[in-house]
BAZADREN-255601 format. One record per residue (C-alpha): residue in three letters; residue number from 1; x, y, z. Coordinates in Angstrom, 1 decimal, padded with zeros to 4 digits. Layout:
N
 residu num      x      y      z
    ALA NUM      X      Y      Z
...
//
This chain:
157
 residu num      x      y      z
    UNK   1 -033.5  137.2  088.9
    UNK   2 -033.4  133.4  088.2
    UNK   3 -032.4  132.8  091.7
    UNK   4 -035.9  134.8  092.9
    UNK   5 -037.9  132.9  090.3
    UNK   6 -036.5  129.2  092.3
    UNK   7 -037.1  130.9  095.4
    UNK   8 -040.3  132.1  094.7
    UNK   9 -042.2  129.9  093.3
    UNK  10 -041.6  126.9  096.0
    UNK  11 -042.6  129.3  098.5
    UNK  12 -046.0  130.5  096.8
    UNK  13 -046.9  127.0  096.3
    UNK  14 -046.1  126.2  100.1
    UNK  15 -048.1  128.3  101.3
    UNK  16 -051.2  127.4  098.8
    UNK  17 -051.0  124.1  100.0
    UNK  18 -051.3  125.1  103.4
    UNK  19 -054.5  127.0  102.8
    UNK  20 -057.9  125.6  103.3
    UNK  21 -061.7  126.5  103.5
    UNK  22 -062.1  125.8  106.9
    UNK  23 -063.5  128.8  109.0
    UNK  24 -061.0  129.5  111.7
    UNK  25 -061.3  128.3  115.3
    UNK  26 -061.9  131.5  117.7
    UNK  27 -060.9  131.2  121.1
    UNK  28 -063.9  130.5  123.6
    UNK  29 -066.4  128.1  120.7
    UNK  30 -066.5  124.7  120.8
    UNK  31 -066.4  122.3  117.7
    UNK  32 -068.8  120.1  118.5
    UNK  33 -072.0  118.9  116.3
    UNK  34 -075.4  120.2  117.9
    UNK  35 -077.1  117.4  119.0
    UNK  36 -079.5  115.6  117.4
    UNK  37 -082.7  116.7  116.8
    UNK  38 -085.7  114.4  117.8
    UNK  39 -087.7  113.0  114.7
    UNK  40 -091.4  114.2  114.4
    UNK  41 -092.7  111.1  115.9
    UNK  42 -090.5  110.7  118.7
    UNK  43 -092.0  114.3  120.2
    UNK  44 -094.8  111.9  122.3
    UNK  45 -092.5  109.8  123.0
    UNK  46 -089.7  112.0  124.9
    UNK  47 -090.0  114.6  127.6
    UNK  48 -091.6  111.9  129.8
    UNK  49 -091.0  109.4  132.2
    UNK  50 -093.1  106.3  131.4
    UNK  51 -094.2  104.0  134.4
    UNK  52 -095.2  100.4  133.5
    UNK  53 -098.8  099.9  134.5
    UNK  54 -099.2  096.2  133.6
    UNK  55 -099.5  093.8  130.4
    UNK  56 -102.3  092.1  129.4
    UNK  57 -101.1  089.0  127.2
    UNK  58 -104.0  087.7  124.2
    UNK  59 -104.8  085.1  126.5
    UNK  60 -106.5  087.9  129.4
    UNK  61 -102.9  087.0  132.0
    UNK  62 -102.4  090.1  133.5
    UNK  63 -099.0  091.0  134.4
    UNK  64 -098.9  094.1  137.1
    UNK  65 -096.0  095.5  139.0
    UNK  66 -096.4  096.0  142.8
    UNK  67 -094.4  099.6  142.2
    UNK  68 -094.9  101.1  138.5
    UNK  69 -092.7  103.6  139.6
    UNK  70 -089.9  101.2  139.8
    UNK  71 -090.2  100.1  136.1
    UNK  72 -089.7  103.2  133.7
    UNK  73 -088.5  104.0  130.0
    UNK  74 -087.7  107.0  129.2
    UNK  75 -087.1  108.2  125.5
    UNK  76 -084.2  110.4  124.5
    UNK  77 -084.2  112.5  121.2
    UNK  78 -081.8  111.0  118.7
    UNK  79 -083.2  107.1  119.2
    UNK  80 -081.7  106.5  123.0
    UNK  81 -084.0  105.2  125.8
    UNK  82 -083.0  105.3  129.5
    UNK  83 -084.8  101.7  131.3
    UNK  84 -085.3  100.7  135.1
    UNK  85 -086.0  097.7  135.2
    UNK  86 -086.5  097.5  139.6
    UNK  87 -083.5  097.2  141.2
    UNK  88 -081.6  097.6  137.6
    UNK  89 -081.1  100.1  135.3
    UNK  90 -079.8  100.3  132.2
    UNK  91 -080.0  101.9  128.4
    UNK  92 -080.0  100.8  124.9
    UNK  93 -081.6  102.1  121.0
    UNK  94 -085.0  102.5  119.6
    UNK  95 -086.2  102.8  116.4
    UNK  96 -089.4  104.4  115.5
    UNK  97 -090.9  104.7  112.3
    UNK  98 -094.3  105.1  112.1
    UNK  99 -096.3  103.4  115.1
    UNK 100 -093.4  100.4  114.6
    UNK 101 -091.3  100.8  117.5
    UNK 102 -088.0  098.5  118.2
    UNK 103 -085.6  098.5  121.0
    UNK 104 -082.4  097.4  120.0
    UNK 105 -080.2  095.5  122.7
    UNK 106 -080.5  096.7  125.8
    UNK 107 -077.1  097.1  128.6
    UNK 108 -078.2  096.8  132.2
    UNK 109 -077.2  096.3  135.4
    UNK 110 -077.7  092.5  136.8
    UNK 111 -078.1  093.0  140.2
    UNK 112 -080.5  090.3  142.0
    UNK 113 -083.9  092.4  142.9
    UNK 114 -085.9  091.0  146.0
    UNK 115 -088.4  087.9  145.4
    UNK 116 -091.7  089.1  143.5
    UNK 117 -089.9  091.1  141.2
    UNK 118 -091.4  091.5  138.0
    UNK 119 -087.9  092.6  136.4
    UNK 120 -087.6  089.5  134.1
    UNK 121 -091.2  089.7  133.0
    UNK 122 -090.5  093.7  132.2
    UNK 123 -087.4  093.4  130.3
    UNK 124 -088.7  090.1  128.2
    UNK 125 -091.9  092.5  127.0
    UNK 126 -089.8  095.1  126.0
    UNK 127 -087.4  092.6  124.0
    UNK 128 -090.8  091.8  121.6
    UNK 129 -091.8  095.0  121.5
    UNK 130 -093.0  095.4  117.6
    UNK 131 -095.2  098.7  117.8
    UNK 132 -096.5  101.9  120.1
    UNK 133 -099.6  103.6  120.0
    UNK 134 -101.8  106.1  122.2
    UNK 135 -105.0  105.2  124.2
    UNK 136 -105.7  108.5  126.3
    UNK 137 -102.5  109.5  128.3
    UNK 138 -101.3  106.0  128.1
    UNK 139 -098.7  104.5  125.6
    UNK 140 -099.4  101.4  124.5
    UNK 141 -096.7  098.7  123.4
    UNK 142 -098.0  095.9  121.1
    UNK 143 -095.7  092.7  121.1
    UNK 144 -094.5  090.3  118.3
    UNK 145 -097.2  088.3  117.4
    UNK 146 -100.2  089.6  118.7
    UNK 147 -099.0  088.3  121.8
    UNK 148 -100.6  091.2  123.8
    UNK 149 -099.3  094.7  125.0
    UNK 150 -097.4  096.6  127.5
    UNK 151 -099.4  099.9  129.3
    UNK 152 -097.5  102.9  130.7
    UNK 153 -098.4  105.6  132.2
    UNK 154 -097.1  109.4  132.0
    UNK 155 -094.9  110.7  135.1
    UNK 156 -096.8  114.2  133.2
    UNK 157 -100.1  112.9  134.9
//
């Protein structure tokens, strides 16, 4: 009996410490988070492809791609945005909250687009980027500093 009682209570205690509250893993599920679910305000912002129209600076210069098509942001749920930028391309963060809008550092390609591009003056608007708002079918980017704004136009049009 004292030998059972030795035996025993090792073994209970061995196997209590190999329980746990996990629900089991079934064959054929994966255990993976969802993904993330796109914040109320980034609803206008995603499902879109938005082409750069031009910016018009405080001081009436007009900046205007020969090819909007060719300069594009595209929001992801979950604060991602997808950029061309011309003949580069490229990704990075955003942050919305509000009508404040920030990209965060953007990684893209550096491959030397033909003479006239506009790629340089595309990617240094989005980098002051300080806000986003709606005129019509048209988001509207205002930059740091009243500096002027960014206008793109919905591939939805």
């Amino acid at each position: 009996m004292r030998l059972l009682r030795f035996v025993t209570i090792p073994a209970l205690a061995a196997l209590a410490a190999c329980a746990t509250n996990a629900p089991p893993v079934l064959p054929g599920t994966v255990n993976a988070p969802p993904p993330p679910l796109a914040a109320a305000g980034d609803a206008l912002l995603t499902g879109t492809v938005w082409r750069w129209t031009e910016t018009v600076m405080n001081d009436d210069t007009r900046i205007k791609p020969d090819a909007p098509e060719r300069y594009t942001l595209e929001f992801q749920p979950g604060g991602m945005v997808a950029v061309r930028a011309d003949c580069n391309r490229g990704s990075g963060s955003y942050v919305l909250n509000g009508s404040a809008l920030t990209f965060g550092p953007l990684a893209m390609t550096r491959a030397m687009c033909p003479q006239g591009s506009k790629d340089a003056d595309f990617l240094r608007g989005l980098a002051n980027v300080q806000g986003q708002l709606f005129r019509g079918d048209d988001l509207v980017l205002t930059l740091k500093a009243d500096a002027g704004s960014m206008v793109f136009a919905s591939s939805r049009d």
